[in-house]
N, C-alpha and C positions, 0 to 999 in steps of 0.2 A: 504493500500500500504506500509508503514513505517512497519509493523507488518509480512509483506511476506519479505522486504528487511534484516531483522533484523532475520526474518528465515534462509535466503539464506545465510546470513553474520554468523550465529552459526552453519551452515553445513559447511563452507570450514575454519571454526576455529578449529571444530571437527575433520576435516578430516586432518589438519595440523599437528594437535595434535597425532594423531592415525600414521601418520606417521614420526614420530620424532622414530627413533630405537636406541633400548635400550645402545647400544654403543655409542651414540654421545653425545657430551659433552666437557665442558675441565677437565683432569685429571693431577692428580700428581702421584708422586712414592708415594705411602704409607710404603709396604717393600715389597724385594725381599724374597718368599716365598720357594723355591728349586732351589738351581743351581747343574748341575752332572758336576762333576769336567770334566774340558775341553778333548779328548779323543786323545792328542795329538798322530803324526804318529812322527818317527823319523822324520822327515822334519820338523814335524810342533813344535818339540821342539828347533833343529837347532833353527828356524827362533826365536820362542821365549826366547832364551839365546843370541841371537845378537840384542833383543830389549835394547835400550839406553831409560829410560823417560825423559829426560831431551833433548833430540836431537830428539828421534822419535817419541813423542805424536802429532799426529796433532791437536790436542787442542789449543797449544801452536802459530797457525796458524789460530784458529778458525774455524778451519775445524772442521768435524764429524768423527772421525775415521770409525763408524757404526753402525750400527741400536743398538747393544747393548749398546754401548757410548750413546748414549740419550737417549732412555729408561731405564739404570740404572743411571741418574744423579739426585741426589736429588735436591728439591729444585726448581724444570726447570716443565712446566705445559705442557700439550699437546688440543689442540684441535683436536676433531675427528668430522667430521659435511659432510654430504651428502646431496648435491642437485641437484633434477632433475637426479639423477642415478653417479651423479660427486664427487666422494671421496674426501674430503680433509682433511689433517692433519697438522694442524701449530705448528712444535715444538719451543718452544720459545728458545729451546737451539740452539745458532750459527744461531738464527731467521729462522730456517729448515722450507723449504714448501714442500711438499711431493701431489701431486696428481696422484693414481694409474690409472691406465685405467678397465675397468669394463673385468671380464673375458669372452673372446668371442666375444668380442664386435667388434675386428677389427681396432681398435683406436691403433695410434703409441706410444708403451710406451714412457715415459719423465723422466726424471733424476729431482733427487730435486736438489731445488737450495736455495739461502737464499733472503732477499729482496734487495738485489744487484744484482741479477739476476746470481750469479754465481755459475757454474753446482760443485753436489757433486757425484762423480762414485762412492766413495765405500759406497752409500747406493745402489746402482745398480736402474734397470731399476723394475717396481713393478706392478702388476694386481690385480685385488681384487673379489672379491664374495661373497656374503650373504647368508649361509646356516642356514635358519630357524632363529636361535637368535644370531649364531654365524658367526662374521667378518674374512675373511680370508686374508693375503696380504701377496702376494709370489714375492720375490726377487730373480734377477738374476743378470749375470754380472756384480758382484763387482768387483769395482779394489782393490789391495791389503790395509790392513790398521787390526785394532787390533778392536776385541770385546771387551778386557777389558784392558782398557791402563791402570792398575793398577799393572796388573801382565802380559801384553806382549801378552793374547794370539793371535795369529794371525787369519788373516781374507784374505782368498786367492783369487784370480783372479777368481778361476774354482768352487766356493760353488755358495752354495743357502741357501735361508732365507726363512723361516716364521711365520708370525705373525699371532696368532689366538687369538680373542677378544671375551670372552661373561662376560655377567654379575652372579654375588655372591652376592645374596642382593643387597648391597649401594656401592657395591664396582664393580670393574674392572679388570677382569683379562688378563693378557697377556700371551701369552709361545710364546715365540721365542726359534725357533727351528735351527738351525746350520746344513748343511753337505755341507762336504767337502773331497771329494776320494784321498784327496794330506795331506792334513792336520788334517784329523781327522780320528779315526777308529769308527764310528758307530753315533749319534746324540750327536751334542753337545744344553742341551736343560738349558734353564733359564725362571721359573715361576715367574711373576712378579703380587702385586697386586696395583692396583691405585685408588687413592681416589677421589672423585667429586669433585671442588672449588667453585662451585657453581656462579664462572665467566659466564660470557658469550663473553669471547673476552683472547686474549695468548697476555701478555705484552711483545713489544722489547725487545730483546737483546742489540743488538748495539754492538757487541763485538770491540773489536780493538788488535791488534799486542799485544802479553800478554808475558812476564816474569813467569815462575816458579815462584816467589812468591807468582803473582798476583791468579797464577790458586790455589796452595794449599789453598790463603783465600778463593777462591770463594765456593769451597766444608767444608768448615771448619763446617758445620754446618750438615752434612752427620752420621747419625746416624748409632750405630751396627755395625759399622768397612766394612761397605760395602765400594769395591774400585770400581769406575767407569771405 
């Protein structure tokens, strides 16, 4: 009896195991591998020569400007972990929870939010899909805010996003992909690649009401001249 219990207990350990996919995990930025310089429209250079960093980063808020603000912040971990078909992604930057709804599924998208419960729009509303090895998460309805608060580019109301995740060896790859028919002429796209920490849990944030100084130390450690 102990000898059949101990059978049926290394089947659904196996089966646990076989279902763990290849993208879940917590990661880091390792480095940003191609970025195409952003494809600004007249508008969307307008908006980005009336960006102020020191008045318009919402960083400085604790906010997320946008999916490219946390995925290019050094230093900042992600977890990526799927249960029962339920996505989730805990960014430890501005403590981000992100759960996309499954594509098709008929479930009401949800906006992330942080563990204060409070909603973030400009990462918009998000779906997800699992094509063979590769993770898909498509964004809509952003409110406005900046891909790269480093250099202003903007992030409009009327775009969309996507996230596409497979693995390269021991590594993680990401491309987020940008369009925007107001603000950009054609994909604005950034390859990213992430490294495993071989955590199992995204340490707090805890952010608080931050000073420009505070933020410049918090990136001081941001390798290769990358700006977030």
């Amino acid at each position: 009896m102990k000898r059949a219990l101990l059978a049926v207990s290394a089947v659904f350990i196996t089966g646990a195991l076989q279902a763990q996919q290849s993208f879940e995990g917590v990661w880091i930025l390792d480095r940003i591998v191609e970025e195409t310089p952003a494809p600004l429209t007249a508008q969307g250079m307008a908006v980005q020569a009336a960006y102020d960093l020191l008045n318009d980063d919402p960083s400085l808020r604790c906010e997320p400007a946008s999916l490219g603000r946390i995925w290019g912040n050094p230093n900042s971990r992600t977890g990526i972990h799927l249960v029962d078909d339920n996505l989730q992604l805990e960014h430890e930057l501005f403590d981000v929870r992100r759960t996309p709804s499954a594509e098709g599924s008929g479930a009401a998208p949800t906006l992330a939010r942080n563990l204060q419960d409070t909603r973030f729009p400009a990462l918009g509303t998000q779906t997800y899909e699992i094509d063979g090895e590769k993770l898909r998460i498509a964004s809509t309805g952003h409110s406005a805010g900046y891909i790269r608060t480093g250099t202003g580019y903007p992030q409009g109301d009327g775009g969309s996003a996507t996230e596409t995740f497979w693995r390269e060896g021991e590594h993680l790859m990401l491309e987020l992909v940008y369009r925007d028919p107001v603000l950009f002429v054609g994909d604005y796209r950034i390859l990213h690649r992430l490294a495993a920490t071989g955590e199992t849990s995204v340490p707090v944030y805890n952010c608080t009401d931050a000073d420009y100084d505070w933020f410049e130390q918090l990136n001081a450690e941001a390798t290769g001249g990358a700006k977030p």
